[in-house]
C-alpha positions, -999 to 999 in steps of 0.1 A, spaced: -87 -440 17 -64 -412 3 -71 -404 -33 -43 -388 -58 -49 -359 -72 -47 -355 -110 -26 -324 -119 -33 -307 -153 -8 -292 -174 -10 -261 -163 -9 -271 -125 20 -294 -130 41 -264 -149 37 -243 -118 49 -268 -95 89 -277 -84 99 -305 -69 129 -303 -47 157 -320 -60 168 -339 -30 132 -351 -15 113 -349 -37 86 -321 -21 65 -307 -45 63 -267 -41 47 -239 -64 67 -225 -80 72 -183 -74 89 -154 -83 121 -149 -67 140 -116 -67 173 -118 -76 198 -126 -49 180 -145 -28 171 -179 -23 141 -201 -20 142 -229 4 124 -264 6 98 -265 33 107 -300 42 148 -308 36 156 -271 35 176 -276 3 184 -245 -18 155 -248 -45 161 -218 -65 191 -190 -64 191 -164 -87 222 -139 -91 228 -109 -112 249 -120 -143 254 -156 -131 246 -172 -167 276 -146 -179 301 -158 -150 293 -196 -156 300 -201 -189 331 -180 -186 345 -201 -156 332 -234 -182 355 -214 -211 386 -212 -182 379 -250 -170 383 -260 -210 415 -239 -211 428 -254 -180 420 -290 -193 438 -284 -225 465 -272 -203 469 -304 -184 466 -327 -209 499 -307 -230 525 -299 -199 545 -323 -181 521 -334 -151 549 -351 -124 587 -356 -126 603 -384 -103 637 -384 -88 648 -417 -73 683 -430 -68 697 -416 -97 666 -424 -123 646 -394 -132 612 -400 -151 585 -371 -161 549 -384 -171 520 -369 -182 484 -372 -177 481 -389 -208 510 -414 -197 493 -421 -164 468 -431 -182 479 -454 -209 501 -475 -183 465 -493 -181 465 -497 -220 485 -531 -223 461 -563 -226 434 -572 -195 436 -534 -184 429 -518 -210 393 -515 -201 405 -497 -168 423 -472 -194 396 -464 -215 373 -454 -182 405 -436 -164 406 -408 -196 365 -406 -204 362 -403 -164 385 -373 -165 390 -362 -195 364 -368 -221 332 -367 -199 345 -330 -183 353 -317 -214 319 -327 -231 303 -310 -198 318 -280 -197 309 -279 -236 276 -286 -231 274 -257 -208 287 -233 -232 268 -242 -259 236 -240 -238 242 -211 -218 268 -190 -237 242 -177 -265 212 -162 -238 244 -150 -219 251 -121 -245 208 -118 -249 206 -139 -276 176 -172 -281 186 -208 -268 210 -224 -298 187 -252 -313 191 -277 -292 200 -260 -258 179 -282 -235 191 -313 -245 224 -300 -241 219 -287 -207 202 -318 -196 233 -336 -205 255 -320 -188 233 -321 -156 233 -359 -163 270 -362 -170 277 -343 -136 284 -376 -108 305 -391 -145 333 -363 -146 355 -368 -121 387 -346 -128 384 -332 -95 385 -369 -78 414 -373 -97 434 -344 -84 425 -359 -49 436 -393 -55 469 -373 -68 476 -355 -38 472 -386 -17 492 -402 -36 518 -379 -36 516 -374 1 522 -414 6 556 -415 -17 569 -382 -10 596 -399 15 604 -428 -12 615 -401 -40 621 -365 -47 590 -351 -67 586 -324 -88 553 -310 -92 549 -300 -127 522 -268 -146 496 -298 -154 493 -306 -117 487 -269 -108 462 -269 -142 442 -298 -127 441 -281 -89 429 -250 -107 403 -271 -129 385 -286 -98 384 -250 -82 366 -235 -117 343 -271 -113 331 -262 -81 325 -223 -86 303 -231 -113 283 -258 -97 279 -232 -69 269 -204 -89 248 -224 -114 211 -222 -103 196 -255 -118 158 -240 -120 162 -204 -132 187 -219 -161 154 -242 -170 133 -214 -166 153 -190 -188 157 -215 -216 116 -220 -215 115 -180 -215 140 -170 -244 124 -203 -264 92 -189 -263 101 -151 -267 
């Protein structure tokens, strides 16, 4: 009968475990620009890039810009038989707010508004000091852990999706006019999913345990 080993400390900070099966792997040195792979599920496990902490928390900076953005400028105008209506993000959201839906309002603006703000600040304030060679801010892990944990929450870029089908299902019932928020929230999911992709889970961990310690 199979017996588990007992990892010390040591062992168990030299070890990754791949974030989609689980697969424990040692953990190595991996020159910058390329990319380690698990054995098993082939998922990325680490990807290091030349100024990647620099690029992320500026494209977090632009995605807090562009959410500002969407939440000020008119999102949609509506022209239908004579009535003409512009709303907002924020009006979308508070035509849940009246009695038994309210609930569905408060979600609909922390889902994707709230939540993706709070990430992309957490980001900054975690990454944004080592990016110009400076120590972790106190604090920086927890941070950075939160927004890892906030990630399936913020869901601006779902939003924008549901938009556009929307849009495409009532375009024949009314003339539409796509207003600078709309364009701000298309931007904002682009900026999301650049810094997902460019963000390298691991060697962020492993930087904040190196400056911390330095």
């Amino acid at each position: 009968m199979p017996v588990a080993k007992a990892y010390t400390r040591a062992e168990l900070d030299g070890l990754v475990a791949c974030p989609a099966c689980d697969a424990l792997h040692r953990r190595v040195d991996v020159p910058v620009g390329s990319r380690s792979r698990c054995l098993r599920c082939h998922t990325v496990l680490t990807a290091p890039r030349n100024s990647a902490m620099t690029q992320i928390v500026m494209l977090a900076a632009t995605g807090v810009v562009l959410m500002v953005a969407a939440m000020v400028f008119p999102f949609l105008s509506i022209d239908a038989r004579g009535f003409s209506q512009n709303s907002s993000v924020l009006d979308a959201v508070m035509a849940f707010s009246d009695g038994i839906m309210l609930p569905l309002s408060i979600a609909t603006v922390a889902l994707i508004v709230f939540l993706p703000l709070l990430r992309l600040g957490a980001v900054i304030y975690a990454l944004a000091p080592m990016a110009i060679g400076y120590a972790p801010a106190k604090g920086a892990a927890r941070a950075f852990r939160l927004a890892q944990a906030l990630k399936p929450w913020a869901m601006a870029e779902i939003f924008i999706i549901g938009v556009a089908v929307a849009l495409v299902k009532i375009a024949g019932l009314a003339t539409l006019t796509i207003g600078p928020a709309f364009w701000a929230f298309a931007a904002l999911a682009l900026v999301m999913a650049l810094k997902d992709t460019l963000m390298c889970r691991l060697t962020v961990w492993k930087t904040l345990e190196q400056r911390r310690l330095s």
